[in-house]
C-alpha positions as CSV (number, residue, x, y, z in Angstrom):
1,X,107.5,-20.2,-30.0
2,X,106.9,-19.6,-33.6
3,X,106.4,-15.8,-33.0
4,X,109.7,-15.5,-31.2
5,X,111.5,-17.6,-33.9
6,X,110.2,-15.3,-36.5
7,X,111.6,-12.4,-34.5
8,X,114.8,-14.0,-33.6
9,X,115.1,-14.6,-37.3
10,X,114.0,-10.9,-38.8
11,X,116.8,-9.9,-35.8
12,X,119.1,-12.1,-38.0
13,X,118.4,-10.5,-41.3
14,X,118.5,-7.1,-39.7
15,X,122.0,-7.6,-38.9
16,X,123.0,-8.7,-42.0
17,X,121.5,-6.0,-43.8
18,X,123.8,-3.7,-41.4
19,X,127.2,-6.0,-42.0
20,X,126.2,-5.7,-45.9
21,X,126.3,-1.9,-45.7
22,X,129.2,-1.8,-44.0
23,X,131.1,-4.0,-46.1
24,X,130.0,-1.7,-48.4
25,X,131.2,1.4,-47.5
26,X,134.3,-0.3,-46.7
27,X,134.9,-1.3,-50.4
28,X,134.2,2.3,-51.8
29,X,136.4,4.2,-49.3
30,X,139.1,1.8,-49.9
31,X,139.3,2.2,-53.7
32,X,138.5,5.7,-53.7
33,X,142.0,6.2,-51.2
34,X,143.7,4.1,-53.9
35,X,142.4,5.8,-57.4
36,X,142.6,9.5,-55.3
37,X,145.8,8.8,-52.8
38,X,143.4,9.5,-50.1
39,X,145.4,9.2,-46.9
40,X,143.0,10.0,-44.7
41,X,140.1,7.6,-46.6
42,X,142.7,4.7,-45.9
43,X,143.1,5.6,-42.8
44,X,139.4,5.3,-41.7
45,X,139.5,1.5,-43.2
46,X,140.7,0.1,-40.5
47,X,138.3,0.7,-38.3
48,X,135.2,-0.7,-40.2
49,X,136.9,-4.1,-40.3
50,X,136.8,-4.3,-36.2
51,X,133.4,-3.8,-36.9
52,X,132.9,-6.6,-39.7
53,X,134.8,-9.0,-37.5
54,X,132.2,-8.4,-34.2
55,X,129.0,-9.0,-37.2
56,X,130.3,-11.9,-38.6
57,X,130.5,-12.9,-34.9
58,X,127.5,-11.8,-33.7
59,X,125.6,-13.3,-36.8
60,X,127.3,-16.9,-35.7
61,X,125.8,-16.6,-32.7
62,X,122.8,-16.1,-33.8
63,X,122.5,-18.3,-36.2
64,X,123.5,-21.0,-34.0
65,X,121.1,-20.1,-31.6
66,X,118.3,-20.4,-34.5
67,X,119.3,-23.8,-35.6
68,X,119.1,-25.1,-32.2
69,X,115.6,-24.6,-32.8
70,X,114.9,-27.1,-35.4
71,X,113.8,-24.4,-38.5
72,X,111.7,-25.5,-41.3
73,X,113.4,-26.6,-44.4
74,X,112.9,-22.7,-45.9
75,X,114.2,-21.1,-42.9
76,X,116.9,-23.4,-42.4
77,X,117.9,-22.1,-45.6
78,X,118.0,-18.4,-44.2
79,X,120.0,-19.7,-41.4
80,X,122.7,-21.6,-43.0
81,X,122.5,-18.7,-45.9
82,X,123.6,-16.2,-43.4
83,X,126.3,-17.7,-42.5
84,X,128.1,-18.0,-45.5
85,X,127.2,-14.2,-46.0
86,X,128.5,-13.0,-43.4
87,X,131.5,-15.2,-43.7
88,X,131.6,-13.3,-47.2
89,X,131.4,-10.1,-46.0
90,X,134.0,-10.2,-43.5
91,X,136.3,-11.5,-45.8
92,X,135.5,-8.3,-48.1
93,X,135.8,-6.2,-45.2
94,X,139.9,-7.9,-45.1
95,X,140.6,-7.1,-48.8
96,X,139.2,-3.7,-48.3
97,X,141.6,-3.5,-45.8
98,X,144.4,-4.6,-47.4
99,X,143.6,-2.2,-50.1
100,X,143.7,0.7,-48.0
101,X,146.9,-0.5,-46.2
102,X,148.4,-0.3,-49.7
103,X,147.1,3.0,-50.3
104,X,148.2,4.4,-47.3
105,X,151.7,3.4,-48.5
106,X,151.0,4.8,-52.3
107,X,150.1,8.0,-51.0
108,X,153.3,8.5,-49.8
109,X,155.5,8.3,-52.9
110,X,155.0,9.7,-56.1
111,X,152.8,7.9,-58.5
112,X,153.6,5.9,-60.9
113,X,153.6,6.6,-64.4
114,X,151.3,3.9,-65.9
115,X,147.9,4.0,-67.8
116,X,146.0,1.8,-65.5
117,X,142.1,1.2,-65.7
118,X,142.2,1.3,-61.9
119,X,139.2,3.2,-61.9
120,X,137.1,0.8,-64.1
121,X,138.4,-1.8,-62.5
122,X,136.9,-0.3,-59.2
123,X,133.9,0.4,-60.2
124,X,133.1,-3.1,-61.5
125,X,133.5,-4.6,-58.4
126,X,131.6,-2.1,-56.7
127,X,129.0,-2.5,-59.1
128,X,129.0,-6.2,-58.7
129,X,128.9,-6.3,-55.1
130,X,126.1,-4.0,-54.9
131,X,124.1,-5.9,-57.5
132,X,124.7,-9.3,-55.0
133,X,124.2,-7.1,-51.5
134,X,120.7,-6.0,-53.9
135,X,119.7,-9.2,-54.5
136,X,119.8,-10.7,-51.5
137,X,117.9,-7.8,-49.9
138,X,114.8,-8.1,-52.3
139,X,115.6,-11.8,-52.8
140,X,115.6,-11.7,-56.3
141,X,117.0,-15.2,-57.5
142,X,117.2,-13.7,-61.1
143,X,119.1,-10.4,-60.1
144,X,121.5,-13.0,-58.7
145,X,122.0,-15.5,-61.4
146,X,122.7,-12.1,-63.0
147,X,126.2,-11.2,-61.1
148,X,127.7,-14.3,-61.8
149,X,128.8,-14.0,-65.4
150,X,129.7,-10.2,-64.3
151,X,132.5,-11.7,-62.7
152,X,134.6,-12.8,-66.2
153,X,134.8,-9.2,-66.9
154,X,136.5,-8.0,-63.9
155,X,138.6,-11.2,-64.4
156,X,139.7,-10.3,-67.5
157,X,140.6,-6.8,-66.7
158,X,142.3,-8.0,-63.4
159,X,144.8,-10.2,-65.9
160,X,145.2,-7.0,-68.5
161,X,146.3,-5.2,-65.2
162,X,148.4,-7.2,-63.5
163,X,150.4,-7.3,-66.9
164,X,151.2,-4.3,-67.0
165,X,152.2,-3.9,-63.8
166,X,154.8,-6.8,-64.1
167,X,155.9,-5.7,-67.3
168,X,156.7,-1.8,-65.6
169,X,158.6,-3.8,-63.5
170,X,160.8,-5.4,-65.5
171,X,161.4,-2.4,-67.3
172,X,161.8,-0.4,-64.1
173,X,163.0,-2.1,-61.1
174,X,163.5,1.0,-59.3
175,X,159.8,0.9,-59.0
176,X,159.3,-2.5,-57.7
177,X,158.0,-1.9,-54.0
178,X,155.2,0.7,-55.5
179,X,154.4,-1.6,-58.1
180,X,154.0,-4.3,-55.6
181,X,151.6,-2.9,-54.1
182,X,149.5,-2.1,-57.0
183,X,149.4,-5.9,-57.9
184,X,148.4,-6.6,-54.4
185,X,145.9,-3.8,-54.6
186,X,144.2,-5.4,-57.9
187,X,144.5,-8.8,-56.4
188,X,142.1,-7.7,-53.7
189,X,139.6,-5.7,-56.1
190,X,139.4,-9.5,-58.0
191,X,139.0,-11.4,-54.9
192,X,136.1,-8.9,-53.6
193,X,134.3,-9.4,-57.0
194,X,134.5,-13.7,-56.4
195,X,133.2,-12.8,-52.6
196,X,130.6,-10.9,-54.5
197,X,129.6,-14.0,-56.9
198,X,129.7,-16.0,-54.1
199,X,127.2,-14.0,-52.5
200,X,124.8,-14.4,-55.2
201,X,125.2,-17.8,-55.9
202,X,124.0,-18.1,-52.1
203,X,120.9,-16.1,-53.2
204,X,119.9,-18.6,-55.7
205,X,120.4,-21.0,-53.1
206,X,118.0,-19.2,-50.5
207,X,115.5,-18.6,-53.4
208,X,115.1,-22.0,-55.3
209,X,117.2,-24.5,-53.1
210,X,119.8,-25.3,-55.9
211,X,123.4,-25.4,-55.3
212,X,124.9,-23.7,-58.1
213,X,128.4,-23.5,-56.8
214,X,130.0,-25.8,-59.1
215,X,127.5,-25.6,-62.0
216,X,129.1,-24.3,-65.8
217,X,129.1,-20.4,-65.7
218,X,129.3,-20.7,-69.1
């Protein structure tokens, strides 16, 4: 019993190790078709999502299965840990999407003229979520508690962005549909960078068994 748990359960993290990489790859091909106009990148989006959506199912299952089984307070942990992830994940699989919906629809008009740190922007959120997707993989509590405060930075450049999109709009309302959905764009880049803090405050959780959801980031 015990040896098919422990299989059941390495199953469980197997998956999740597939759903993180996927997630992944969904985030960098979605910013890349936004910072490049990448048609075709945005195109191929879509498709990875149907495939988040069946591994955050699958992993439910699963994990359902496994805590029918009464688990010991450690792998109950693992359990209940996945869940949330892959909850996570899926929901960073939709923003990717609606990242690549939008640049589908930038790629098809001319750009606009505005000094945006998109690209910075981008690549702080993929950094983050590959610094929580690393932590949880080599269970590294301190790697986690690491990401969190991350997340002010992308914050804060979120905000400087989103500014100067509404102030191009104002002064050009010509350009409002484009500039709409840059600001929907950026609003997905932040949201995948609080999935991603998310994701390592649940490392912290699997590693020391302290909630840290609603402690002081500081």
């Amino acid at each position: 019993m015990d040896r098919h748990f422990d299989h059941e359960l390495a199953e469980l993290k197997q998956k999740l190790l597939t759903m993180a990489s996927h997630a992944e790859k969904s985030v960098s091909d979605a910013v890349n078709a936004l910072v490049n106009r990448d048609l075709d990148l945005a195109l191929a989006v879509n498709a990875n999502d149907e495939v988040l959506d069946r591994f955050e199912l699958d992993v439910d299952e699963m994990a359902i299965n496994l805590l029918a089984k009464a688990p010991l307070a450690s792998e109950l942990r693992m359990v209940t840990m996945a869940m949330k992830l892959s909850q996570n994940l899926e929901r960073v699989g939709d923003e990717a999407t609606k990242i690549a919906k939008r640049a589908r629809d930038l790629s098809k008009e001319p750009p606009l003229k505005l000094n945006l740190e998109l690209a910075k922007l981008s690549l702080l959120v993929l950094g983050l979520l590959k610094s929580a997707l690393d932590s949880f993989v080599q269970k590294d509590s301190a790697a986690a508690r690491a990401v969190i405060p991350r997340d002010k930075e992308i914050n804060a450049l979120h905000k400087q962005i989103q500014g100067q999109i509404i102030d191009h709009m104002k002064l050009s309302p010509d350009n409002i549909q484009r500039s709409l959905h840059l600001l929907v764009a950026v609003k997905s880049l932040e949201r995948i960078g609080d999935h991603a803090t998310n994701i390592a405050e649940e490392v912290v959780y699997l590693c020391e068994a302290q909630d840290i959801r609603h402690a002081d980031k500081g």
